[in-house]
C-alpha positions in Angstrom: 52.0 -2.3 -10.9 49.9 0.3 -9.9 51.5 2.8 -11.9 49.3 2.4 -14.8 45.9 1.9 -13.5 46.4 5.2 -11.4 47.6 7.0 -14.3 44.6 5.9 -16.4 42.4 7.3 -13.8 44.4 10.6 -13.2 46.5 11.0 -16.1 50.4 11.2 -15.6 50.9 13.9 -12.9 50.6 11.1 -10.2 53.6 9.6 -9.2 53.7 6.0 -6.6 56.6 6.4 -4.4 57.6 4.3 -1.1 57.2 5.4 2.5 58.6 3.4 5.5 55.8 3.0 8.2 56.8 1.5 11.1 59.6 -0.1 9.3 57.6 -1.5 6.7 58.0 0.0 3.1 54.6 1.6 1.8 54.2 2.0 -2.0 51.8 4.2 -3.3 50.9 6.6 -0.6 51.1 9.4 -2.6 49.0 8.0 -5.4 46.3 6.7 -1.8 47.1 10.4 -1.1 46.1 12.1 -4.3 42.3 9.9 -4.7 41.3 10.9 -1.2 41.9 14.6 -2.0 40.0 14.3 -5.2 37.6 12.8 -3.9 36.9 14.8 -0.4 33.9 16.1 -1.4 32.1 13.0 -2.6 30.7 11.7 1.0 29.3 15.0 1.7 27.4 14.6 -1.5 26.0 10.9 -0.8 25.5 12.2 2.8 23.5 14.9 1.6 21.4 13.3 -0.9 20.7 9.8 1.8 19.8 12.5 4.1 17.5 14.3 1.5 15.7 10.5 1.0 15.1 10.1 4.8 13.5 13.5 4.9 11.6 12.7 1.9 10.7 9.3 3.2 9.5 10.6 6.5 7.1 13.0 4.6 5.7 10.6 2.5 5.0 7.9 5.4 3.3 11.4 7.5 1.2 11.6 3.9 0.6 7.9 4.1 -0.8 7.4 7.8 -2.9 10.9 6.8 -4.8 9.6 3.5 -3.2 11.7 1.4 -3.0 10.3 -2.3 0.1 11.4 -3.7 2.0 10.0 -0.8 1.2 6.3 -2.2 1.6 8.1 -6.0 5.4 9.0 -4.8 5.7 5.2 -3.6 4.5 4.2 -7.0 7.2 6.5 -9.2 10.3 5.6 -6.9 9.6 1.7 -7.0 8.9 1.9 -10.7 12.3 3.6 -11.3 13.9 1.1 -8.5 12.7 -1.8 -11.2 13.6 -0.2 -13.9 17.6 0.5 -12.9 17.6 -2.9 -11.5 16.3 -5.0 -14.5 19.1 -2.6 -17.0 21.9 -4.0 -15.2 20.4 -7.4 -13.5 22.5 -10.0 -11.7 21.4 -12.8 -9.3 22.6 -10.6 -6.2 20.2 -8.2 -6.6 16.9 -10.5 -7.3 16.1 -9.3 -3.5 16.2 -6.1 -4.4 13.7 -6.5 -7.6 11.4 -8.5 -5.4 11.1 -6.0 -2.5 10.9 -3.3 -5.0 8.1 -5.5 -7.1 6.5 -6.1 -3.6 6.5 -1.8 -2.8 4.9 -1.3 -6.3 2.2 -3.9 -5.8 1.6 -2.5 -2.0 1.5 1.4 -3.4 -1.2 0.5 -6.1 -3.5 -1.0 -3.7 -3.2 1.8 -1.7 -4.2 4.0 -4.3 -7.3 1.9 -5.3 -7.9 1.8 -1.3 -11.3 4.2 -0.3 -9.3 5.3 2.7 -6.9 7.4 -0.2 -10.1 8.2 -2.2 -12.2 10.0 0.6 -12.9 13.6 -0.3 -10.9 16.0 2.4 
């Protein structure tokens, strides 16, 4: 059963064979076996690149507490490309995800019309 929709992620070299765990018979484990090893790497990469967004968010919230303009600028460019992913592909599940997004845009602009962003430092 699994046969071909392993194979038409990986091509032919993976084979589905059976393994008895704890007297129960186990099909597949070298197919589970294979995608793991292929894909090792891949939570490192989200790890890094969540991590890089925390980083990123604690500077621009440090920027935003300060006055500085581009911090609400970088508010404005991430919840305008949030919105924009979200409406190419949109379902109902993810209308609280286009509102909160809707709700950082609207926030971000009035920050950057605020005189507290427009004092000269």
């Amino acid at each position: 059963m699994f046969q071909s929709l392993i194979s038409g992620f990986f091509g032919d070299g993976v084979e589905i064979g059976t393994v008895e765990v704890n007297g129960v018979q186990v099909e597949g484990a070298e197919a589970a076996q294979s995608v793991l090893e292929k894909f090792a790497g891949f939570g490192v990469v989200i790890g890094v690149v969540l991590l890089g967004l925390g980083v990123l968010g604690i500077f621009m919230a440090r920027g935003a507490f300060k006055g500085q303009k581009w911090s609400p600028i970088v508010s404005i460019v991430f919840a305008a490309l949030a919105i924009a992913v979200i409406l190419t592909s949109f379902s109902n599940s993810q209308l609280f995800s286009l509102a909160l997004n809707a709700f950082t845009l609207y926030v971000a602009v009035m920050c950057v019309k605020h005189p507290y962003f427009n004092q000269a430092k």
